[in-house]
Backbone as a ProteinNet text record, in pm:
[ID]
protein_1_A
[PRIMARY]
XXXXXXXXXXXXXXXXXXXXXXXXXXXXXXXXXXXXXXXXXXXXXXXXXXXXXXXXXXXXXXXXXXXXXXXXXXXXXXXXXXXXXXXXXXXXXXXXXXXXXXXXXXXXXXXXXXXXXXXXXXXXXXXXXXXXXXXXXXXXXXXXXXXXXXXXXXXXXXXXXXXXXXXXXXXXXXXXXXXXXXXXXXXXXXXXXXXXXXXXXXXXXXXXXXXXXXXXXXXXXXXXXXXXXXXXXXXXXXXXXXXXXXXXXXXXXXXXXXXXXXXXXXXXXXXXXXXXXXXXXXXX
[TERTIARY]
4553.3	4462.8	4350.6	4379.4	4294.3	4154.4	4230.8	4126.3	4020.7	4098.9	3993.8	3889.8	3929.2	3839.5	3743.2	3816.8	3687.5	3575.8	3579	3422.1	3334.7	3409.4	3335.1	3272	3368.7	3282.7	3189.8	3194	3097.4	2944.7	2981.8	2882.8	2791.5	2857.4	2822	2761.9	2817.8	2795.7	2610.8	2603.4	2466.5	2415.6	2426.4	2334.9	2277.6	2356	2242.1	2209.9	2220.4	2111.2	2009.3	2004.9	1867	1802	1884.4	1830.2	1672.8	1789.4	1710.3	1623.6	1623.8	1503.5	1399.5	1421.3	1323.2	1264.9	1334.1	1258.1	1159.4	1189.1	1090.4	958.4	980.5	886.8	772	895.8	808.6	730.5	751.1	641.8	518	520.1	407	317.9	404.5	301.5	291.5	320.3	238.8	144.3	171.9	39.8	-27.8	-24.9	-128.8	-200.7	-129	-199.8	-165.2	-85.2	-0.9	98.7	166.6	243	299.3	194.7	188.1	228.3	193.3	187	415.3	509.6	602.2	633.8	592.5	674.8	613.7	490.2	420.3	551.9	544.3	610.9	727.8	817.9	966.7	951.3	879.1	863.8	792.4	721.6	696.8	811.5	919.3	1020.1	1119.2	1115.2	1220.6	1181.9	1023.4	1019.8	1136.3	1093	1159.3	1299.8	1327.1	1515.1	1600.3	1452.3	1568.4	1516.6	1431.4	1383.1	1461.9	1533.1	1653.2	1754.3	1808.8	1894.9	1922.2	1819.8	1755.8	1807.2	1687.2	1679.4	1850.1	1861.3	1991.8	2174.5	2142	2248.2	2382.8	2305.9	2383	2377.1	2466.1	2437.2	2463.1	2511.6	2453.4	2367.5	2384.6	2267.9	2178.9	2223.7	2179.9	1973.4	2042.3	1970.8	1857.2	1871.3	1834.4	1714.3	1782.7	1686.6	1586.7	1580	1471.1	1402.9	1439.6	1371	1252	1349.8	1272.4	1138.7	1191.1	1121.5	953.1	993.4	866.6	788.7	838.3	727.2	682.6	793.3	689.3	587	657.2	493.1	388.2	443	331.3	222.9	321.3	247.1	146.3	204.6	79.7	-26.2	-39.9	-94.5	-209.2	-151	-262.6	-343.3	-283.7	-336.5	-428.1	-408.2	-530	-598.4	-576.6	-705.9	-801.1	-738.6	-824.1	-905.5	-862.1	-932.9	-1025.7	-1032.1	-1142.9	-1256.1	-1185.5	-1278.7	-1315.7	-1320.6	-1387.6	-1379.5	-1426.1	-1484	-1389.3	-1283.2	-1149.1	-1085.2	-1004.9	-942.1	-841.4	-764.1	-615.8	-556	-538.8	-422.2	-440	-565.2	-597.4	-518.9	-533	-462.3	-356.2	-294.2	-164.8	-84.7	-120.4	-104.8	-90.9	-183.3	-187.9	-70.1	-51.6	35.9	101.5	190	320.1	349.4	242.7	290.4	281.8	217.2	240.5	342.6	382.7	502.1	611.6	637.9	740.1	759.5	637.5	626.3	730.8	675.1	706	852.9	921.5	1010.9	1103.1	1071.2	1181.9	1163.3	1005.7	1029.4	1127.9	1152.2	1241.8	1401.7	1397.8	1524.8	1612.3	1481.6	1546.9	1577.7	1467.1	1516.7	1701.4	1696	1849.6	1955.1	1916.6	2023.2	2039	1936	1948.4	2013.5	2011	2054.8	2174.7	2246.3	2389.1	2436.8	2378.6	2397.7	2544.8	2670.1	2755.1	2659.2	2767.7	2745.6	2652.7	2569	2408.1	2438.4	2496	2516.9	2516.6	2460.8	2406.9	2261.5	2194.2	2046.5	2075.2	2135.6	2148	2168.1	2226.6	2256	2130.1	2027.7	1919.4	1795.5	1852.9	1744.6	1769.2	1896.8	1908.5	2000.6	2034.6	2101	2303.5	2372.4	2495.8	2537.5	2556.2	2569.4	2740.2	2820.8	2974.5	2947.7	2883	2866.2	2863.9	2858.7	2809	2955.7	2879.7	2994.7	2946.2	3039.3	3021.8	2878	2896.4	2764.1	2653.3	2618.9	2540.1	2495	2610.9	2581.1	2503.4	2546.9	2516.4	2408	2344.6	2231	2123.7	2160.2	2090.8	2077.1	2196	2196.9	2052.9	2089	1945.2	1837.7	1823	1648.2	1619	1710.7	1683	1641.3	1698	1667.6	1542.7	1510.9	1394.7	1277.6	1314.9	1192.4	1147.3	1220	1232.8	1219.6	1184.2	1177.7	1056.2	975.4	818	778	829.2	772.4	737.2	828.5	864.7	720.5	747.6	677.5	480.2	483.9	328.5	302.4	392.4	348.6	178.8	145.1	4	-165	-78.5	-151.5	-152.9	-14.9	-24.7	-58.3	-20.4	-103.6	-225	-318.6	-408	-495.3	-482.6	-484.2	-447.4	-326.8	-253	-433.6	-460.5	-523.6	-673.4	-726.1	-870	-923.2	-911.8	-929.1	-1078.8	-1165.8	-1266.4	-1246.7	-1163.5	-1162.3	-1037.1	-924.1	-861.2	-918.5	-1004.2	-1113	-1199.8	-1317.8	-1365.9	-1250.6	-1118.1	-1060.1	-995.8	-1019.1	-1007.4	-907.9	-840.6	-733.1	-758.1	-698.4	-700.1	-635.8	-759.5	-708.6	-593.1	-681.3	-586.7	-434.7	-449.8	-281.8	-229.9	-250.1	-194.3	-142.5	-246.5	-221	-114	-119.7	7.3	102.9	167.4	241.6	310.3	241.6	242.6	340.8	231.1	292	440	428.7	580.5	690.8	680.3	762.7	803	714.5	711.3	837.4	807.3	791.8	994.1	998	1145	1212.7	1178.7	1262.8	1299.1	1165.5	1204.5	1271.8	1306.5	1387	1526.2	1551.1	1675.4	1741.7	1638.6	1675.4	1743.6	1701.1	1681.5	1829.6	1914.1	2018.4	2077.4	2075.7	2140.8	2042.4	1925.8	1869.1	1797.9	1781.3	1742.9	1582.3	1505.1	1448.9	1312	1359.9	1301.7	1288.6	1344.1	1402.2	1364.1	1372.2	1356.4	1221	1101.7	981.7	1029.5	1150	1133.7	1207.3	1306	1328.7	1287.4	1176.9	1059.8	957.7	925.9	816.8	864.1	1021.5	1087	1104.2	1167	1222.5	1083.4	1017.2	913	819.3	807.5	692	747.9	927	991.1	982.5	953.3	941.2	830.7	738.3	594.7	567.9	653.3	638.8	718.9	819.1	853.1	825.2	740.2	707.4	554.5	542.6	394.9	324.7	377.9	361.8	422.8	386.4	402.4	589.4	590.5	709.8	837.8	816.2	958	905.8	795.4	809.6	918	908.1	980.8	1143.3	1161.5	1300.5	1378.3	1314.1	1310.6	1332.8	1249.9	1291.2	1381	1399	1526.6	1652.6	1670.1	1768.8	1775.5	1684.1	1684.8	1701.4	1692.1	1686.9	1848.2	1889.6	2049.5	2129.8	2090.4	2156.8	2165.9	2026.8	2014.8	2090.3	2102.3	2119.7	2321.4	2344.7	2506.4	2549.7	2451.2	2562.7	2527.1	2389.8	2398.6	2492.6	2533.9	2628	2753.3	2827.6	2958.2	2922.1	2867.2	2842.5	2837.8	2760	2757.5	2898.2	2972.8	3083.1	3201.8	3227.2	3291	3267.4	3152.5	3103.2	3103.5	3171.5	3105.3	2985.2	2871.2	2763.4	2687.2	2555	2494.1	2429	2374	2365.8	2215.9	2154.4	2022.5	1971.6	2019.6	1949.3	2014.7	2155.5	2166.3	2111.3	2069.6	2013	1837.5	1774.2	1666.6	1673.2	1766.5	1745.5	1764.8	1844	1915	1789.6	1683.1	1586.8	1446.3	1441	1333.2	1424.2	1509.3	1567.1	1504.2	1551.6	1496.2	1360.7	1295.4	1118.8	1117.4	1142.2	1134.4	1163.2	1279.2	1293.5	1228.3	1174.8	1065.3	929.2	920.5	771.7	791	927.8	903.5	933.7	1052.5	1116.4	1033.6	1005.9	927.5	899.3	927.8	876.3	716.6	604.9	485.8	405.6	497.8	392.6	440.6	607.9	675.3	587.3	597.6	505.6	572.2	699.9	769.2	768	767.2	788.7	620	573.6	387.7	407.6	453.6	393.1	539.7	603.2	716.9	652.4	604.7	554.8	398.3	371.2	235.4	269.5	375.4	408.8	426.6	526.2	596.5	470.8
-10.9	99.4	107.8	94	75.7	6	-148.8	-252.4	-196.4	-99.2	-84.5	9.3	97	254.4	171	81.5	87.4	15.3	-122.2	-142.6	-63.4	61	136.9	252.4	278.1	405.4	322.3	144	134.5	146	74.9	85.1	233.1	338.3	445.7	542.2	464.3	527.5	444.8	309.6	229.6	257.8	308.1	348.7	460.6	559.8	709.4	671	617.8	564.5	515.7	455.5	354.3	402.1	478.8	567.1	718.1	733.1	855.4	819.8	637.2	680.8	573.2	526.8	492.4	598.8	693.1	809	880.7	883.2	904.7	809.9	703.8	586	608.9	619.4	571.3	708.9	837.1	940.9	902.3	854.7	810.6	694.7	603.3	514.1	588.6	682.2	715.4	814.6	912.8	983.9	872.9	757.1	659.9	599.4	592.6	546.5	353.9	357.8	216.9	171.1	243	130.7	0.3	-7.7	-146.8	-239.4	-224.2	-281.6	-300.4	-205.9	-234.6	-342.5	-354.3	-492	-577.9	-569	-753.7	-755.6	-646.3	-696.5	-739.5	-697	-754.9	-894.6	-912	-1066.7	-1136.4	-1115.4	-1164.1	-1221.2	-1123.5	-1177.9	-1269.5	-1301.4	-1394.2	-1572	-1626.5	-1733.7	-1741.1	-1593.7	-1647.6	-1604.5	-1564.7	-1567	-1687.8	-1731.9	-1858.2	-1946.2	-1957.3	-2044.5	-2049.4	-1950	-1918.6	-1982.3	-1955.5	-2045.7	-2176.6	-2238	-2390.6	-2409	-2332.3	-2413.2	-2380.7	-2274.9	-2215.9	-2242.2	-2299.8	-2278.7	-2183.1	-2097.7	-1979.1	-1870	-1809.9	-1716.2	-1562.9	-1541.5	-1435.9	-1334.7	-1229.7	-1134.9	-1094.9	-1085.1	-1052	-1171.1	-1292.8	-1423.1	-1380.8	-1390.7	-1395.4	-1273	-1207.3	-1047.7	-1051.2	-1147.5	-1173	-1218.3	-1360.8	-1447.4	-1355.9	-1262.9	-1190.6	-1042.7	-1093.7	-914.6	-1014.3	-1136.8	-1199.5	-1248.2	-1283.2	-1290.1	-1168.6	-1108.2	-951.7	-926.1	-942.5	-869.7	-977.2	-1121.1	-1213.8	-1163.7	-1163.9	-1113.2	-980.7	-921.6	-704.2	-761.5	-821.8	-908.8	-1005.2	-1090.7	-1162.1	-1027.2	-949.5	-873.2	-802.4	-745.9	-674.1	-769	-907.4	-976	-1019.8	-1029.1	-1084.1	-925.6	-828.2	-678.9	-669.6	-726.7	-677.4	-791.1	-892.1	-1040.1	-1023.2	-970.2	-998.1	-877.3	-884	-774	-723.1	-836	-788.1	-629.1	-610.8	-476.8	-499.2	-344.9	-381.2	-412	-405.4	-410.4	-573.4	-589	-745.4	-877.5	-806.6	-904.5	-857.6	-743.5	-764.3	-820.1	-812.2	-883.2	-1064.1	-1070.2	-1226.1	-1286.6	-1193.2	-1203.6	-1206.2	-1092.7	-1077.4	-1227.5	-1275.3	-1417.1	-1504.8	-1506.6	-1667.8	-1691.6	-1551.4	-1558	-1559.8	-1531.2	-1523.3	-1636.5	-1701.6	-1854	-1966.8	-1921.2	-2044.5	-1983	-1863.9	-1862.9	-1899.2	-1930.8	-1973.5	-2179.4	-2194.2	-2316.4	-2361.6	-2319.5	-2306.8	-2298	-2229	-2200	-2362.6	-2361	-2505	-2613.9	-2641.6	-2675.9	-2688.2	-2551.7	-2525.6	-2548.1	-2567.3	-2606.4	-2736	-2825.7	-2954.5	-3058.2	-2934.9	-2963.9	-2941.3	-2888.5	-2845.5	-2752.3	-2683.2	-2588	-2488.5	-2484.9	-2378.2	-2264.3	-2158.8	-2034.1	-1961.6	-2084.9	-2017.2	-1899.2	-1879.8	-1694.5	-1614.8	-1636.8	-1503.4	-1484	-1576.2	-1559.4	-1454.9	-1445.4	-1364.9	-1180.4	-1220.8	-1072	-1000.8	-1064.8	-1059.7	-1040.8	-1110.9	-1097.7	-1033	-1021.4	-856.2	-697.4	-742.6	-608.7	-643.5	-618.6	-615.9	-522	-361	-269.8	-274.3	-376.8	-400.9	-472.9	-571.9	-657	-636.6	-504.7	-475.1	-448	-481.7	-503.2	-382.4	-333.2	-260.4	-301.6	-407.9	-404.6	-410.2	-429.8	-395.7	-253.5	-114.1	-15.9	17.7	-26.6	6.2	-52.8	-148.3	-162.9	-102	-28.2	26.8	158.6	245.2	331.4	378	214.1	235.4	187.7	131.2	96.2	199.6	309.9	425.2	529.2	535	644.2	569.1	480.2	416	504.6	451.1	465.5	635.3	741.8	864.7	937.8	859.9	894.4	853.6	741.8	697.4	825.3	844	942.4	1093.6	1098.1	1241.6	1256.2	1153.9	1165.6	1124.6	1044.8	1019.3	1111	1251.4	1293.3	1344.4	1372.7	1425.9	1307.3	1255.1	1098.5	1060.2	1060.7	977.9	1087.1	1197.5	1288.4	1330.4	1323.1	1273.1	1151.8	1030.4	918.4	911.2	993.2	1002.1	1078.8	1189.1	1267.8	1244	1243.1	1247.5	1109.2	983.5	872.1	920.7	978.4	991.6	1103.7	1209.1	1290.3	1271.2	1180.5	1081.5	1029.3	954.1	828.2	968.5	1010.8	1117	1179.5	1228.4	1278.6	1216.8	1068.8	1026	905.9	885	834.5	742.7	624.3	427.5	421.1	374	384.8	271.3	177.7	8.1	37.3	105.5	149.4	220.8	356.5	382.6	306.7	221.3	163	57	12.1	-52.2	-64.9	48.8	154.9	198.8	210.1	214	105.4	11.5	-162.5	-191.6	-153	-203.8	-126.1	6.9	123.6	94.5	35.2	-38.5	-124.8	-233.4	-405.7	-340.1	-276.8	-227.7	-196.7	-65.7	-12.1	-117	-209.5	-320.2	-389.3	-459.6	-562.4	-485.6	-357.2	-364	-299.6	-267.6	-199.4	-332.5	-441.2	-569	-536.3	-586.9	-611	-541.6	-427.7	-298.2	-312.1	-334.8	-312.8	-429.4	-552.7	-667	-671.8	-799.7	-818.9	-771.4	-793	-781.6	-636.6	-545.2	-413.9	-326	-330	-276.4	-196.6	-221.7	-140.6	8.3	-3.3	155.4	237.2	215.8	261.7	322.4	261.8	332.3	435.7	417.5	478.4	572.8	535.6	607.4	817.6	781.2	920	1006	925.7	990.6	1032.5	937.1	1016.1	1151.9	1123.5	1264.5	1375.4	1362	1451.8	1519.1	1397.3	1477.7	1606.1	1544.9	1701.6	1803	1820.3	1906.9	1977.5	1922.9	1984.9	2009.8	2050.3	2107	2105.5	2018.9	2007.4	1849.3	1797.1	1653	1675.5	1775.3	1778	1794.5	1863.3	1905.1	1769.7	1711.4	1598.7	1547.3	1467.4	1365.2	1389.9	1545.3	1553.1	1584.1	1612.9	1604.2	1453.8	1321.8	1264	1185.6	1192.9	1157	1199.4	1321.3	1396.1	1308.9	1263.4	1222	1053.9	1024.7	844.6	824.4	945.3	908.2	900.5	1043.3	1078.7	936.7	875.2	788.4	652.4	646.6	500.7	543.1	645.2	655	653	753.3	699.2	569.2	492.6	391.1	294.6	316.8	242.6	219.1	365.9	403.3	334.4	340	247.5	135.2	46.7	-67	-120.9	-45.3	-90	-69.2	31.2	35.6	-97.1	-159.6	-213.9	-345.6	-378	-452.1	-564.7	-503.4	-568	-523.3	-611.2	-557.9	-457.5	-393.7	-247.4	-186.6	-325.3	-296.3	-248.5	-293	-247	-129.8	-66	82.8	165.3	125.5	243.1	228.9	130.3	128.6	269.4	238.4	286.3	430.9	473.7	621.2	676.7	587.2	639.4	671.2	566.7	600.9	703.4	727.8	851.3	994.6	978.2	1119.8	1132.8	1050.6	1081.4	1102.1	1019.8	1137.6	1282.7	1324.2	1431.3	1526.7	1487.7	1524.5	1590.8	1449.4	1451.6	1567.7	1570.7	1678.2	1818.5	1839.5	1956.7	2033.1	1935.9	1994.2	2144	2259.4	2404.1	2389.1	2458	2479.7	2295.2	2192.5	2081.2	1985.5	1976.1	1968.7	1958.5	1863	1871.4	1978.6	1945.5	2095.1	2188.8	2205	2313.7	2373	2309.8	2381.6	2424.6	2358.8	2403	2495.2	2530.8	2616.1	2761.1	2758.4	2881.9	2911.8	2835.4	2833.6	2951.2	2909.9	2994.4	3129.4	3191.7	3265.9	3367.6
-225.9	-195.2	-299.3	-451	-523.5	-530.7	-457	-470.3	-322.5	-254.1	-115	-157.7	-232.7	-280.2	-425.7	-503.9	-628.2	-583.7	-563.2	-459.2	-380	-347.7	-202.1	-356.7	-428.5	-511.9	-602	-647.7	-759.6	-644.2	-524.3	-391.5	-409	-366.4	-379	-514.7	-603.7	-690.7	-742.7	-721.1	-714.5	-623.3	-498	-396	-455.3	-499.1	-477.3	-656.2	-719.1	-795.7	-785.4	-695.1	-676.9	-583.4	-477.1	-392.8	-449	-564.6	-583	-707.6	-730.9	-825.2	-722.8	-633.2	-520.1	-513.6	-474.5	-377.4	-523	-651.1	-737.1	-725.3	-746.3	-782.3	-660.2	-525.3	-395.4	-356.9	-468.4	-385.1	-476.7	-603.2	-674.1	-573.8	-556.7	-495.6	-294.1	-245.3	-89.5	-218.1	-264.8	-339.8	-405.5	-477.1	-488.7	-376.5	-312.2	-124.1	-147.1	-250	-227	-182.6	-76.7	-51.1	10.1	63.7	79.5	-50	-165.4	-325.5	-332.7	-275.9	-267.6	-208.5	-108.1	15	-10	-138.8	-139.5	-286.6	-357.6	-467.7	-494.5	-342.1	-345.5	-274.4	-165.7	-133.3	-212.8	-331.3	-475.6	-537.4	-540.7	-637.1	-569.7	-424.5	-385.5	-473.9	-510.2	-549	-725.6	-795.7	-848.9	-874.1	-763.2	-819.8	-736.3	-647.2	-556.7	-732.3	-777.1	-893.4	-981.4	-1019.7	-1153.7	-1087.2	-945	-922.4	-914.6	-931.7	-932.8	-1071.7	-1138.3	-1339.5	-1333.9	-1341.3	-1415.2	-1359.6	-1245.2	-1167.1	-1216.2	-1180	-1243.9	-1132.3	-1062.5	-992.1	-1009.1	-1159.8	-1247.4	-1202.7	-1105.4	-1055.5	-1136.5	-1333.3	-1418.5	-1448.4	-1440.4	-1455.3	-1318	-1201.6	-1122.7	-1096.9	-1154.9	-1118.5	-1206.5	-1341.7	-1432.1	-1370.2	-1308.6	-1236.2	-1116	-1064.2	-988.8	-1023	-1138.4	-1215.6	-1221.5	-1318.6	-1383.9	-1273.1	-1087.5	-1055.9	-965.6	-996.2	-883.8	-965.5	-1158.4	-1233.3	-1181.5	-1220.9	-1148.4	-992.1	-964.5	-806.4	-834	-851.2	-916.5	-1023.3	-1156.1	-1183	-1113.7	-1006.2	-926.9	-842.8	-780.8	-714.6	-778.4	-880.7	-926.4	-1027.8	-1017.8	-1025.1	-930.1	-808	-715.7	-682.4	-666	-587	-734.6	-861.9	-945.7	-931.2	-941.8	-868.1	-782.6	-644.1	-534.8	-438.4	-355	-267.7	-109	-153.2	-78.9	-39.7	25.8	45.9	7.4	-34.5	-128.8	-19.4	112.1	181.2	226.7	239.9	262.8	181.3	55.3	-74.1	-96.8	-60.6	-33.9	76.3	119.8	275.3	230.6	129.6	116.1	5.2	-91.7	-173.3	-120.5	-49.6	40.1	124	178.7	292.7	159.5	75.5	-8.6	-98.1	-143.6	-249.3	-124.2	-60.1	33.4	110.4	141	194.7	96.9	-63.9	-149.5	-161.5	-134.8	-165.7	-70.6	49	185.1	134.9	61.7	54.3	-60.9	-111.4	-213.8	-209.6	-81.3	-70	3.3	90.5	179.1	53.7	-58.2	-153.2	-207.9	-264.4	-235.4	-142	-71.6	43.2	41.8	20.8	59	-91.9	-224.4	-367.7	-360.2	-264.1	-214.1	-359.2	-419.3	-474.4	-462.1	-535.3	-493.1	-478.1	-392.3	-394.1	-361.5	-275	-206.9	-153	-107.8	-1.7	-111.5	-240.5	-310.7	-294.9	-225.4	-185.3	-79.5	22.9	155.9	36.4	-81.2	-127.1	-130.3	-215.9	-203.9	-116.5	3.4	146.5	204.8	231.6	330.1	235	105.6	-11.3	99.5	-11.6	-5.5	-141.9	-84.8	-213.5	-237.1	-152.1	-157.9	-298.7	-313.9	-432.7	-501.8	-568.4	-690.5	-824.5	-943	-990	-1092.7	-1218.7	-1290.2	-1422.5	-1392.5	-1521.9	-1424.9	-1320.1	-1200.2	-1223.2	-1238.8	-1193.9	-1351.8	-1474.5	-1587.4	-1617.7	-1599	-1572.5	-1509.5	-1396.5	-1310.3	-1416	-1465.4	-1512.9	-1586.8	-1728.3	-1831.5	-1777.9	-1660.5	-1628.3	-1568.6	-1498.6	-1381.2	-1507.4	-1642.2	-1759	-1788.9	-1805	-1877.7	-1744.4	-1683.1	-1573.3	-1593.7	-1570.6	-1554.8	-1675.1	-1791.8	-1940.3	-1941.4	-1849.5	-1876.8	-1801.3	-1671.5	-1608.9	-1647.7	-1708.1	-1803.4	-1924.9	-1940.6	-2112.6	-2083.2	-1975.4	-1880.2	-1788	-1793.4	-1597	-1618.9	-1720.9	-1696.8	-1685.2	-1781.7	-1741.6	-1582.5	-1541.8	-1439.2	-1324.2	-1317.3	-1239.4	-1200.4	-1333.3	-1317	-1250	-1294.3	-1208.2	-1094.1	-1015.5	-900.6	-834	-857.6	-783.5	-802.6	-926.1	-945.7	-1069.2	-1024.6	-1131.7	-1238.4	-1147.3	-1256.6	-1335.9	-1328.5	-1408.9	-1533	-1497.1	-1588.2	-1667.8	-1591.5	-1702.1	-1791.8	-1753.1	-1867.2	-1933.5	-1945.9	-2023.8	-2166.5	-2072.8	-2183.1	-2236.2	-2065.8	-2008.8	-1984	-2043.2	-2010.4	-1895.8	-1769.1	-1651	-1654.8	-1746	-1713.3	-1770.4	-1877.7	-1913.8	-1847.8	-1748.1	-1667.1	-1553.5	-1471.1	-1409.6	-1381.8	-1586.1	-1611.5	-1589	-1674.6	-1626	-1485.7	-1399.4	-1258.2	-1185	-1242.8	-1178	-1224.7	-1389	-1442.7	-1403	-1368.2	-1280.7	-1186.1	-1066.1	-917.1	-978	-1030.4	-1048.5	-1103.5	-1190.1	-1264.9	-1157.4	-1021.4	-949.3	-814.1	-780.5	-656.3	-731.8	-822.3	-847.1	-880.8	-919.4	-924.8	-809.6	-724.3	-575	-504.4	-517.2	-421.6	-386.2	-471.8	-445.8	-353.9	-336.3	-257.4	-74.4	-90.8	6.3	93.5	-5	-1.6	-8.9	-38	-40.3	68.5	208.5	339.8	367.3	269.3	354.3	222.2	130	-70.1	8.5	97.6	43.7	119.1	231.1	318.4	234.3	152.8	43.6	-33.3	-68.5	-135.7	-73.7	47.2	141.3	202.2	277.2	383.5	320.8	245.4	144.2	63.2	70.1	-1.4	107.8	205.2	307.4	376.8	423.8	453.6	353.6	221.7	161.2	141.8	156.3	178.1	258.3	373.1	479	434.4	346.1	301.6	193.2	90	-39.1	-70.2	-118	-178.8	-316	-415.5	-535.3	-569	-637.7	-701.7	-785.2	-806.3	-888	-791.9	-674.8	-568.7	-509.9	-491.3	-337.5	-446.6	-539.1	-638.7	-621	-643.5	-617.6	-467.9	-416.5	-268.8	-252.9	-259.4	-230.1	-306.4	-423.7	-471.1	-385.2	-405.3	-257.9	-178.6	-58.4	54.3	78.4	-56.6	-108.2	-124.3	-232.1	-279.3	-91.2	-15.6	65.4	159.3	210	308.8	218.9	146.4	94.7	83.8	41.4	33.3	151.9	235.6	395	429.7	416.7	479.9	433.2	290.1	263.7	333.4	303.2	373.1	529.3	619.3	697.2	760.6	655.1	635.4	572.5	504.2	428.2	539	621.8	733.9	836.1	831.6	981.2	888.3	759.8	712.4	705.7	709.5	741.1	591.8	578.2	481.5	479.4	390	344.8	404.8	362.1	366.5	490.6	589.7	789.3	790.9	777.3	760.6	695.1	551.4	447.6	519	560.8	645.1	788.7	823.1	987.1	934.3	833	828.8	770.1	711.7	587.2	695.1	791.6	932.2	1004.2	1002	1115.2	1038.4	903.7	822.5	832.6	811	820.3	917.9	1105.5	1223.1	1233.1	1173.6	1178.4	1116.3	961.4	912.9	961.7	1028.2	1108	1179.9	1274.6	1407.1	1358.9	1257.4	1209.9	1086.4	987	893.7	869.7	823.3	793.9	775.7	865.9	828.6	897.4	875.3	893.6	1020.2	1048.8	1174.3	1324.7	1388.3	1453.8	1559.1	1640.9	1722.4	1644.4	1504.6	1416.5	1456.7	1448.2	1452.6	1611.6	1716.4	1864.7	1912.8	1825.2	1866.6	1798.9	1651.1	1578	1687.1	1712.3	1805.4	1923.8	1959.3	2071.7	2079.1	1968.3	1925.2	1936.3
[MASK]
++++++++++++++++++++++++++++++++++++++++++++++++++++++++++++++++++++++++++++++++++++++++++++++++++++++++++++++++++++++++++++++++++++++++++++++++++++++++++++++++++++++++++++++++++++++++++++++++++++++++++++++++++++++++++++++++++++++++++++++++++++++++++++++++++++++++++++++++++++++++++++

C-alpha cells in the first residue's frame, strides 16, 4: 500500500508546485502580452536535453534539464536579437524559434534512436510530462527554484510592474529596461524547464497561460490575479494528476484539458466580466 500512495503524494505534492508557480510566472507574461515567448521557450529546450542525452548518456532528469534550461535561455536570447535586429513581429520570431529549435530537436532524437541509446522513453517524460516520475530530489529541486523565483518577484515587484504596464515611464524612472527584461526571460526560462517534466514539453506553455488568463477574469489588481492563479494552477495540475495517475496516462493532456475547462468557465461565469454573468445581470 505504501509503494501505491508515495509516488501518487511526491506526484501531487510537484504538481501544485509547479502549478502554482506557473500560474505566478504565467500572469506576468499574458500582462506582458507574451505568451507566445512560453511555447517557443519549451520547444527551445527539447534540442538540448535530447543533446545531454547524447554527450552524457546519462538519463539523470537533473543533467538533462540543464541541457534544457541553456537552450531555452539560448532560444529568448536569439529572439530578442533578431526583434532588435530587424523589423520582424514578436509573434513572427517566435513562431520561428518555436519550429527550428523543435525541428533540430526531433532531429536529434531520431539520432538517438538509431545510437540505440538505453532508456530512451525518458525523452517521452519530457514530450508529453509524467508527474508519476518524479522522484524526491525532483520535488526539492522544484522547492528552491519555485523560492528563488518568488523571492526575485518579491524583491523586483515594482520594477517589474512598472515595465509590465508603462515601459516609458520605467525607463525615465530610472529603470534598466534590459535588466528587467532579463529578469523576465530567466523567470520564464527557470519555471518552463522545471515545469517540463510534469507537463511536457508540447503542453508546459497552457500551464502557464491557461490559469492566468482564468484569473484575469477574476481579479483586478496584479497582486490577487498572481494568487488567483497560483490557486487555479496548483488546483488544475493536482487533479489532472490524480487523473492521469488513475488512467495511467501522462499527466500533461489532463492538467491541459482541466486548465482549458477553467478558463471556459471563467470566460462564461466570471463576477462583473462572465460573459452569461454580464447577459444574466443585463436582464435582472
Amino acid at each position: 500500500m505504501f509503494g501505491y500512495w508515495y509516488p501518487l503524494a511526491l506526484s501531487l505534492i510537484g504538481s501544485g508546485i509547479i502549478g502554482g508557480i506557473s500560474g505566478i510566472v504565467g500572469s506576468c507574461m499574458v500582462l506582458k502580452k507574451q505568451s507566445l515567448l512560453g511555447d517557443a521557450i519549451s520547444h527551445a529546450s527539447l534540442p538540448g536535453i535530447v543533446l545531454s542525452l547524447l554527450l552524457f548518456r546519462d538519463k539523470n532528469p537533473a543533467v538533462l534539464m540543464i541541457g534544457g534550461a541553456v537552450f531555452g535561455a539560448l532560444g529568448t536570447a536569439l529572439a530578442i536579437l533578431i526583434e532588435r535586429t530587424t523589423s520582424l513581429a514578436q509573434d513572427t520570431i517566435l513562431g520561428i524559434i518555436l519550429s527550428l529549435f523543435f525541428g533540430v530537436g526531433l532531429v536529434l532524437i531520431s539520432v538517438v534512436q538509431k545510437c540505440q541509446i538505453a532508456d530512451q522513453s525518458i525523452i517521452n517524460k519530457f514530450l508529453f510530462g509524467n508527474a508519476s516520475l518524479l522522484l524526491p530530489v525532483d520535488i526539492a529541486v522544484m522547492c528552491i527554484v519555485s523560492c528563488v523565483i518568488v523571492g526575485v518577484l518579491v524583491i523586483c515587484r515594482k520594477e517589474l510592474i512598472a515595465t509590465l504596464f508603462d515601459p516609458l515611464f520605467a525607463h525615465t524612472s530610472g529603470f534598466s529596461l534590459t535588466i528587467v527584461n532579463t529578469i523576465f526571460s530567466t523567470l520564464f526560462v527557470m519555471t518552463i524547464v522545471q515545469g517540463i517534466q510534469m507537463t511536457g514539453i508540447v503542453l508546459m506553455s497552457s500551464l502557464l497561460i491557461a490559469p492566468a488568463t482564468a484569473a484575469r477574469q477574476l481579479s483586478n489588481s496584479v497582486g490577487m490575479m498572481c494568487l488567483t492563479a497560483a490557486i487555479i494552477g496548483s488546483f488544475a495540475s493536482c487533479l489532472g494528476t490524480l487523473i492521469a495517475f488513475w488512467l495511467r496516462m501522462p499527466s500533461g493532456p489532463t492538467i491541459t484539458i482541466l486548465s482549458s475547462l477553467l478558463v471556459v468557465i471563467a470566460l462564461l461565469w466570471a463576477p462583473e466580466r462572465g460573459i452569461l454573468w454580464t447577459k444574466m445581470r443585463d436582464r435582472l
